[in-house]
Backbone as numpy.savetxt, mean C-alpha at the origin, in Angstrom:
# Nx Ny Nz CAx CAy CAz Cx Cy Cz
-12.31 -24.03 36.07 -12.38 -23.56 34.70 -12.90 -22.13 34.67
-12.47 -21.60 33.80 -13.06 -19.83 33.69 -14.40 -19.89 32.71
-14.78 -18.83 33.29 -16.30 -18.73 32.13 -16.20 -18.46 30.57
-17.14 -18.65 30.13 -17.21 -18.52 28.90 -17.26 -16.52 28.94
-17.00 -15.82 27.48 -17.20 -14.35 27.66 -18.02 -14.38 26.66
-19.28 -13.79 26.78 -19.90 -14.07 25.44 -19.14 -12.69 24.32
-19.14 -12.92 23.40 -19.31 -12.07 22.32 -20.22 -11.74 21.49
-20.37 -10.35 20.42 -21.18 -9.83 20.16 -21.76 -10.27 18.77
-20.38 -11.32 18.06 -20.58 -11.88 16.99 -20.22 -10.17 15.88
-19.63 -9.49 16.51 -19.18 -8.24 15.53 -17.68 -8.58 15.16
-17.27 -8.50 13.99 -15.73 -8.66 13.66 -15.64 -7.79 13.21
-13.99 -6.97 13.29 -13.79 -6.35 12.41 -12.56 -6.59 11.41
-12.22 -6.57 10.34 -11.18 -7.08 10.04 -10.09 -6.01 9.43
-9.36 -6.23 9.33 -7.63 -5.03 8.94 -7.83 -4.15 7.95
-8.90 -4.74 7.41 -9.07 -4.21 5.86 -10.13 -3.12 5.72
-11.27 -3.46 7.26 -11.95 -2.67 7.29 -11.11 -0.98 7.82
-9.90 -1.17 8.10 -9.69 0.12 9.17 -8.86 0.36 8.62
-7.62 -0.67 7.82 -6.67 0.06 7.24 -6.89 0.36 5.62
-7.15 1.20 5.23 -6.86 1.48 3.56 -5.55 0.64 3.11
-5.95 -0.16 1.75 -4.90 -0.61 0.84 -4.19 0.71 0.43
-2.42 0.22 0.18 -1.62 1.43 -0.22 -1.53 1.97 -0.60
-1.51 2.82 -1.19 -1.29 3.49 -2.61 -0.70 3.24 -3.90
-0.87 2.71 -5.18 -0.26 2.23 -6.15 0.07 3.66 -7.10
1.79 3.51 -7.21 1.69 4.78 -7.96 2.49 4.13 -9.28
2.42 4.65 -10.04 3.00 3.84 -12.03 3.90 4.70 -12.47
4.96 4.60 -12.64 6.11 5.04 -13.10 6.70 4.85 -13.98
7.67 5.81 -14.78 8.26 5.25 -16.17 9.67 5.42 -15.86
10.15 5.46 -14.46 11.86 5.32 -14.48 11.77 4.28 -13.39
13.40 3.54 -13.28 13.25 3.02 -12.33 14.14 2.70 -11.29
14.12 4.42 -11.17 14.59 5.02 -10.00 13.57 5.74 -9.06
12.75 6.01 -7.89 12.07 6.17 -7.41 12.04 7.11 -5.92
11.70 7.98 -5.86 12.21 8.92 -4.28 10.53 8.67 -3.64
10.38 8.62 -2.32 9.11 8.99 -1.95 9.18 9.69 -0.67
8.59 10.65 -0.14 8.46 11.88 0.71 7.45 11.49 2.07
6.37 10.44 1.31 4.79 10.09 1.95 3.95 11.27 1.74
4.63 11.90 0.91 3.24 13.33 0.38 3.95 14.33 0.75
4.88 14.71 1.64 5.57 16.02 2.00 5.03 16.48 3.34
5.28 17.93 3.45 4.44 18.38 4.63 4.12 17.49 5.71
3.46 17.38 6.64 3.53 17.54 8.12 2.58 15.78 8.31
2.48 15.55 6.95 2.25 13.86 7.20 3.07 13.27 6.40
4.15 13.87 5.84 5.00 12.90 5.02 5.83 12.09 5.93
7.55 11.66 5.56 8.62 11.20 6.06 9.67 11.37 5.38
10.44 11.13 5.61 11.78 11.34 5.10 12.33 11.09 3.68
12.69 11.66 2.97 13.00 11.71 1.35 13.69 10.08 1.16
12.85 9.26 0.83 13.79 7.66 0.53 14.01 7.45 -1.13
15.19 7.23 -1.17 15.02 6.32 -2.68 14.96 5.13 -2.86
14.29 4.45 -4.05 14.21 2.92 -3.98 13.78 3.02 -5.45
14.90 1.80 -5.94 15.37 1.41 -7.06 14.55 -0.18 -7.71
13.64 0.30 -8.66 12.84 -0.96 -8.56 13.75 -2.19 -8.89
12.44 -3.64 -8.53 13.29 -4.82 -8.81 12.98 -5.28 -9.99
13.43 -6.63 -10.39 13.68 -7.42 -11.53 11.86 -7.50 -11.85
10.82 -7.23 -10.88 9.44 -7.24 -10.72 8.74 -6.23 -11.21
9.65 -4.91 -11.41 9.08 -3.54 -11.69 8.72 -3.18 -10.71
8.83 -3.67 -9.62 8.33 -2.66 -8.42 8.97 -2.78 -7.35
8.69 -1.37 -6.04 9.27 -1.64 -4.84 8.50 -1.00 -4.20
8.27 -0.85 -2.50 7.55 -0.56 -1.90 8.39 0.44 -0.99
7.80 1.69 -0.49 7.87 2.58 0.40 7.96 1.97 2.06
9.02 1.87 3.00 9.85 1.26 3.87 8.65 2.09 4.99
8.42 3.20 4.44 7.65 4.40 5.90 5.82 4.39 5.16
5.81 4.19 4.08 4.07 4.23 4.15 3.28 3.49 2.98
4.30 2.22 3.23 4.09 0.88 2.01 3.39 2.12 0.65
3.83 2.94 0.30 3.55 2.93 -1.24 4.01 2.34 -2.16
3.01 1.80 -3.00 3.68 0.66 -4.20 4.11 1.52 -4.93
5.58 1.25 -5.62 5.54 1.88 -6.92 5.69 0.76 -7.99
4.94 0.88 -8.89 5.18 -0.33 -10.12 5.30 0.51 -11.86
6.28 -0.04 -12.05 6.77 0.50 -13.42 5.50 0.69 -14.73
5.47 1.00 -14.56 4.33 1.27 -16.62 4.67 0.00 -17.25
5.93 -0.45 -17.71 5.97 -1.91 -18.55 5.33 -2.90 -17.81
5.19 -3.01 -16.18 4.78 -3.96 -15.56 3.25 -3.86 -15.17
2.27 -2.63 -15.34 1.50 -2.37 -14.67 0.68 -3.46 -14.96
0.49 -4.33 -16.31 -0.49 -5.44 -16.64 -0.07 -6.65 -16.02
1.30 -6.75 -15.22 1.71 -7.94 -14.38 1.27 -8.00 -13.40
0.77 -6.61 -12.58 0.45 -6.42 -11.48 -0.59 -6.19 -11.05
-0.78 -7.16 -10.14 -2.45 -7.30 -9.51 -2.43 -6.89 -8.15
-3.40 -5.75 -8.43 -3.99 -5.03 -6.32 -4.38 -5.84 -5.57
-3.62 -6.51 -4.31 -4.13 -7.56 -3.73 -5.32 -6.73 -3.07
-5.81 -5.74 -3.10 -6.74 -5.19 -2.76 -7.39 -4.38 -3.47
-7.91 -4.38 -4.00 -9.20 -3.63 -5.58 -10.20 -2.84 -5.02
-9.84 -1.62 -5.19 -10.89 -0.54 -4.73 -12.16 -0.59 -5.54
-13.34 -0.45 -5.34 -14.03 -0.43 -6.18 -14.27 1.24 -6.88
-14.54 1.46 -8.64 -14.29 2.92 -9.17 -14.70 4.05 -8.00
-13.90 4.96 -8.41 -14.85 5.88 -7.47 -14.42 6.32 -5.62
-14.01 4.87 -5.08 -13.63 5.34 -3.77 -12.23 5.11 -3.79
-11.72 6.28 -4.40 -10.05 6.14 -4.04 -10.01 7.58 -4.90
């Protein structure tokens, strides 16, 4: 049998390292995203929201969610005021 490895009892979890996406609110629903432009963006995409009011960015999960829908839609991740 192999040994036990102890651990440090430190976790870290996805949420600690990755930032939730960006939610951006829109009033068409037709949609282009860049990832910001310049030298950290990606490539000019369009995306046409769904029957949901929203669609997500393929290169840097940005949400986009429509203005009629924004009270349907809940941040599976809730910044608290202030840090965002």
């Amino acid at each position: 049998m192999g040994k036990a490895v102890p651990t440090s009892g430190f976790q870290v979890l996805m949420s600690d390292i990755i930032p939730p996406p960006e939610v951006i609110y829109v009033d068409s629903h037709k949609v282009a995203c860049n990832g910001g432009g310049g030298a950290l963006g990606h490539p000019l995409t369009y995306y046409e929201l769904g029957e949901d009011g929203t669609a997500e960015c393929g290169y840097c999960d940005r949400k986009f969610v429509h203005q009629d829908h924004a009270h349907e839609y809940v941040d599976p991740s809730p910044r608290p005021e202030g840090e965002h």
